[in-house]
C-alpha positions as CSV (number, residue, x, y, z in Angstrom):
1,X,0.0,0.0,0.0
2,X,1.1,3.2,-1.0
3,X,0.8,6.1,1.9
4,X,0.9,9.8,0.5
5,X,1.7,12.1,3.3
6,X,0.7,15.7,4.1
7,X,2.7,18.4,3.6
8,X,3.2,18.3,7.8
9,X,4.3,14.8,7.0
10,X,6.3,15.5,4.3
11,X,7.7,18.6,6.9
12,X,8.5,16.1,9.5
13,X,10.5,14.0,7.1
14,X,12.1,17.3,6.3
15,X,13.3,17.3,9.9
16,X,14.6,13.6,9.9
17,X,16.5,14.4,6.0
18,X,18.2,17.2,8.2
19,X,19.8,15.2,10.5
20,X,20.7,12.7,7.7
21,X,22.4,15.3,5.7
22,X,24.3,16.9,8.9
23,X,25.9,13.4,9.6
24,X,26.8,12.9,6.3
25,X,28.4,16.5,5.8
26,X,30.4,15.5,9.2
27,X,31.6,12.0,8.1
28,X,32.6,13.6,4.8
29,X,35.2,15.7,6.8
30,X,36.1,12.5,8.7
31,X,36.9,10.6,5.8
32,X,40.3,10.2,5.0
33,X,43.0,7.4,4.9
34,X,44.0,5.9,8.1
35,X,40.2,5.9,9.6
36,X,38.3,2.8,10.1
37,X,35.0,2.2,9.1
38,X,34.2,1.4,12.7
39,X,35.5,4.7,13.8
40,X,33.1,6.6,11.4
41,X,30.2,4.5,12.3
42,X,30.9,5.7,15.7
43,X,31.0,8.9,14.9
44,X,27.9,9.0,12.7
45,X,25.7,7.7,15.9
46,X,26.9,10.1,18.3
47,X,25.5,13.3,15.6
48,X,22.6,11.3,15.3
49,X,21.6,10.4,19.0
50,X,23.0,14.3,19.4
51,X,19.5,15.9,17.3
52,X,17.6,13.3,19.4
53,X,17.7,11.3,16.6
54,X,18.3,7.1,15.8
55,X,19.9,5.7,13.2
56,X,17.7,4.3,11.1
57,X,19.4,0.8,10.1
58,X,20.9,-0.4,13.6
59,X,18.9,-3.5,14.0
60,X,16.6,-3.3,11.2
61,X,16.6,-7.2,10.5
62,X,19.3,-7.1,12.9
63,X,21.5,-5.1,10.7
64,X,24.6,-4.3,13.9
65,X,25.4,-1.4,13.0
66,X,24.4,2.7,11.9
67,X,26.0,3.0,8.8
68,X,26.2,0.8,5.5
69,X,29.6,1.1,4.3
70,X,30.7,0.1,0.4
71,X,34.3,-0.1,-0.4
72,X,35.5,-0.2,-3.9
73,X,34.0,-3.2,-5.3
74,X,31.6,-3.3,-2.5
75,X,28.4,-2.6,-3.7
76,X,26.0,-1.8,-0.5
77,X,25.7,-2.8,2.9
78,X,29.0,-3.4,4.2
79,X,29.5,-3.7,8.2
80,X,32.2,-1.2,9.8
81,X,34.7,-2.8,11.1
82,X,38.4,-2.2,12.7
83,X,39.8,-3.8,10.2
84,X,38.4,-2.0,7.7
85,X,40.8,1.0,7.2
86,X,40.6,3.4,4.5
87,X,43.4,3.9,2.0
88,X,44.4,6.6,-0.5
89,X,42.7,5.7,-4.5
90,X,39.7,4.1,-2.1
91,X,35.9,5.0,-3.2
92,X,34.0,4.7,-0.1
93,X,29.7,4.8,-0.2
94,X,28.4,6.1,2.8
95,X,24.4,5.1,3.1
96,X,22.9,6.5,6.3
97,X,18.9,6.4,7.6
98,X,17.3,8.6,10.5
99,X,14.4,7.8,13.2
100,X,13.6,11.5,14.2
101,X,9.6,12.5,15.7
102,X,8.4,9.6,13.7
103,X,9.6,9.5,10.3
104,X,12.7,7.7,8.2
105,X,14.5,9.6,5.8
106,X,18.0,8.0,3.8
107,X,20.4,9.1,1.6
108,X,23.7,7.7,0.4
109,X,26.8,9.4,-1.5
110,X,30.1,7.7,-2.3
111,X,33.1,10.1,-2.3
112,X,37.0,9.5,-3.4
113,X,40.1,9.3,-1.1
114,X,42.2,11.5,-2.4
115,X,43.5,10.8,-5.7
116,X,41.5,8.3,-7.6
117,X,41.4,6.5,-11.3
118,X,40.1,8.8,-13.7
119,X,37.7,5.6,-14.2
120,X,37.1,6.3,-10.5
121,X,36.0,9.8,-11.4
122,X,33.9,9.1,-13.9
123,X,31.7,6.3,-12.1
124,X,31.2,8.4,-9.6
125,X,30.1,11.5,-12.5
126,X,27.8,9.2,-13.8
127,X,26.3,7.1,-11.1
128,X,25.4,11.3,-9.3
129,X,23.9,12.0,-12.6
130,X,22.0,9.4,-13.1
131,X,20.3,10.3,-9.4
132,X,19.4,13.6,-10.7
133,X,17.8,12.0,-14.6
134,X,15.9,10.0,-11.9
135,X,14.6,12.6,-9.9
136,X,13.9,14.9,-13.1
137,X,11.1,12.7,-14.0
138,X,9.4,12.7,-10.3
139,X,6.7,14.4,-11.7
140,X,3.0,13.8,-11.2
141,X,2.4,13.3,-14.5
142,X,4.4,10.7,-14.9
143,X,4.7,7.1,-14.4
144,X,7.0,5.0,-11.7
145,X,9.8,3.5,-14.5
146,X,10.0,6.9,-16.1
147,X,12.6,7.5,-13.3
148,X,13.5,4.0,-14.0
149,X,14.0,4.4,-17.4
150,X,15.7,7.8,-17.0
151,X,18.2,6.4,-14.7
152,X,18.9,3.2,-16.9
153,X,19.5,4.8,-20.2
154,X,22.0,7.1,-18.7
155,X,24.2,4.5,-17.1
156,X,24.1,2.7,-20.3
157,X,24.9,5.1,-22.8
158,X,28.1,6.0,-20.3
159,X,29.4,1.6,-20.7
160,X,28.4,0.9,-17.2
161,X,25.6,-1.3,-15.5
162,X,22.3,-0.8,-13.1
163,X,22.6,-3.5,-10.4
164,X,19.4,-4.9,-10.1
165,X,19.4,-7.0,-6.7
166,X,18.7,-3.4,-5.1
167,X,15.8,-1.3,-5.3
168,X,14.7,2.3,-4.0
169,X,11.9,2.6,-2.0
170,X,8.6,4.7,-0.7
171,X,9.9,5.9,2.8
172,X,8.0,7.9,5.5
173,X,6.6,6.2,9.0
174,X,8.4,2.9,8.0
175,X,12.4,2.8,6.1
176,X,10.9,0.7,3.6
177,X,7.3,1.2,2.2
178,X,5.9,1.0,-1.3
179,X,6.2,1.4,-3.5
180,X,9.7,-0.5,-4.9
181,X,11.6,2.2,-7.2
182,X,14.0,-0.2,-9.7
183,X,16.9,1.8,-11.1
184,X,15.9,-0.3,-14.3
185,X,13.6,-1.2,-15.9
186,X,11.6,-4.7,-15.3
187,X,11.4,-6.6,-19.0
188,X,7.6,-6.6,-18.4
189,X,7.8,-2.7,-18.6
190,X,8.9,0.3,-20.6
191,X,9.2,4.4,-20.6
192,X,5.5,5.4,-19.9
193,X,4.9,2.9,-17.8
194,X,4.6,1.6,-14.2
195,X,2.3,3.0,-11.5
196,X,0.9,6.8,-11.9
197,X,3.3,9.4,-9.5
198,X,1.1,11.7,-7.3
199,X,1.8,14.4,-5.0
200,X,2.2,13.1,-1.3
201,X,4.6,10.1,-2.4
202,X,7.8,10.1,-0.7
203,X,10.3,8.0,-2.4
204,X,14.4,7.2,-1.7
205,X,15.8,7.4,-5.2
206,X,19.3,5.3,-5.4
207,X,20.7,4.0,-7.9
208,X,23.7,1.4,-7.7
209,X,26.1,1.1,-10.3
210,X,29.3,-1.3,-11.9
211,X,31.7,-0.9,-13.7
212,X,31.6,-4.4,-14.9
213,X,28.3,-6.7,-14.6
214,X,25.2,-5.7,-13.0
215,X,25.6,-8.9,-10.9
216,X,26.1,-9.3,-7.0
217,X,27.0,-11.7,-4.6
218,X,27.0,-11.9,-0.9
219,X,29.5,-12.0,1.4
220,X,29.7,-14.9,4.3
221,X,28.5,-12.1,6.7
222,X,25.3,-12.2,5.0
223,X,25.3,-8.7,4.6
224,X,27.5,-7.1,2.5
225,X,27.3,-7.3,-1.8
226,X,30.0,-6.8,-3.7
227,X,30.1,-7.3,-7.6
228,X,31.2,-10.8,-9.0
229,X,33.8,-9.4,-11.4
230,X,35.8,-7.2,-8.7
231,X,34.8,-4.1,-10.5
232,X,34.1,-0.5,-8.8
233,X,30.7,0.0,-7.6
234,X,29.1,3.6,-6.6
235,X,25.7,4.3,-4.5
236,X,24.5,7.4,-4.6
237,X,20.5,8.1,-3.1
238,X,18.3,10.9,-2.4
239,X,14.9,11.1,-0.4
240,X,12.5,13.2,-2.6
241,X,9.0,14.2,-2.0
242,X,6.6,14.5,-5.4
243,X,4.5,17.8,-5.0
244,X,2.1,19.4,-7.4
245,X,4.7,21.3,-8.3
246,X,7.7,18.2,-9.5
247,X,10.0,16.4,-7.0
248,X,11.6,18.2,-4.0
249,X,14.6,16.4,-2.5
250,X,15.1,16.3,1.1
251,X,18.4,15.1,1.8
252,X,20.0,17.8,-0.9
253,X,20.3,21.0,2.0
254,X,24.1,21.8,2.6
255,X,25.5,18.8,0.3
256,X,27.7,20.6,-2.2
């Protein structure tokens, strides 16, 4: 079932997006190499529980921890760990969700350490972009795999893949609600097509994407997915609220 919320919902997931973005903006400055992943995880709770906020993911199907860490070839959900110290030429995707008065909000952005490849560089370019083609088509009135589509055709047409394991999601009183928001696709659909956007949808936009193949597998951890051919990965994801007037993101305040 698909909630739409009021625009004091939508205001109160405003509030939760805020604290998502401020712990985001402060793991950015922590990010360098030499830090652990358990370190930053640390740190992103403590700004959290600071706005009288939780994180979001710590125990959510008994998830440990409040930050979902991907490395390099690591494609989503990676647990922080000592031994998990970041390097110079490392891409590292930081996805972090917030509890705050009620409502979820999530966003994810992967960032370089230092120098990286130049085809480093450009996954990242194109995996941000094809957030924003997404987003562009949040419009009323349009249809669900426009955004789909949009985000597809741009990954493609730049030699890289959509991993499909991972979905988006409707977001508000619960982390995950519908509806599902594929970064591709389904083969029983096409541009135009999917379930009519309307205003009061809230809906966490994020697209995954390979180098390589599309395809994941998981670790013996049972949480963490890297890609089968040990090519880069990126995660980039944005909370957005559809209005009568287009899409309004959430998580975007003080980013850039």
């Amino acid at each position: 079932m698909i909630f739409l919320k009021s625009e004091e919902e939508i205001e109160r997931i405003r509030s939760a997006s805020h604290v998502v973005v401020e712990v985001l903006n402060r793991l950015k400055e922590e990010v360098k190499p030499g830090v652990s992943t358990w370190e930053l995880d640390k740190i992103a709770e403590e700004v959290a529980l600071s706005k009288g906020a939780k994180p979001a993911f710590k125990g959510y199907r008994d998830y440990p921890a409040s930050v979902c860490f991907a490395i390099n070839n690591e494609v989503v959900h990676g647990i922080p760990s000592k031994k998990k110290v970041l390097k110079e030429g490392d891409i590292v995707s930081l996805d972090f969700g917030a509890y705050f008065d009620g409502f979820y909000s999530d966003s994810a952005i992967t960032i370089p350490l230092g120098k990286v490849s130049p085809l480093a560089e450009k996954l990242l370019h194109v995996t941000r972009n094809s957030l924003y083609k997404g987003i562009d088509k949040a419009y009323p009135s349009n249809r669900l795999f426009d955004i789909s589509q949009a985000i597809q055709d741009h990954v493609e047409q730049e030699g890289f893949s959509v991993v499909k394991a991972f979905v988006g999601h409707g977001i508000g009183r619960n982390l995950h609600e519908d509806p599902q928001v594929p970064n591709f696709v389904p083969e029983n659909g096409n541009w135009g097509k999917g379930i009519r956007l309307k205003p009061g949808m809230v809906i966490a936009i994020e697209p995954m994407v390979n180098v390589g193949r599309p395809d994941i597998r998981i670790l013996s951890d049972g949480w963490t997915a890297v890609t089968v051919d040990g090519t880069l990965s990126a995660h980039f994801e944005h909370t957005v609220a559809i209005t009568e007037n287009g899409p309004v993101i959430l998580t975007e305040e003080g980013r850039e």
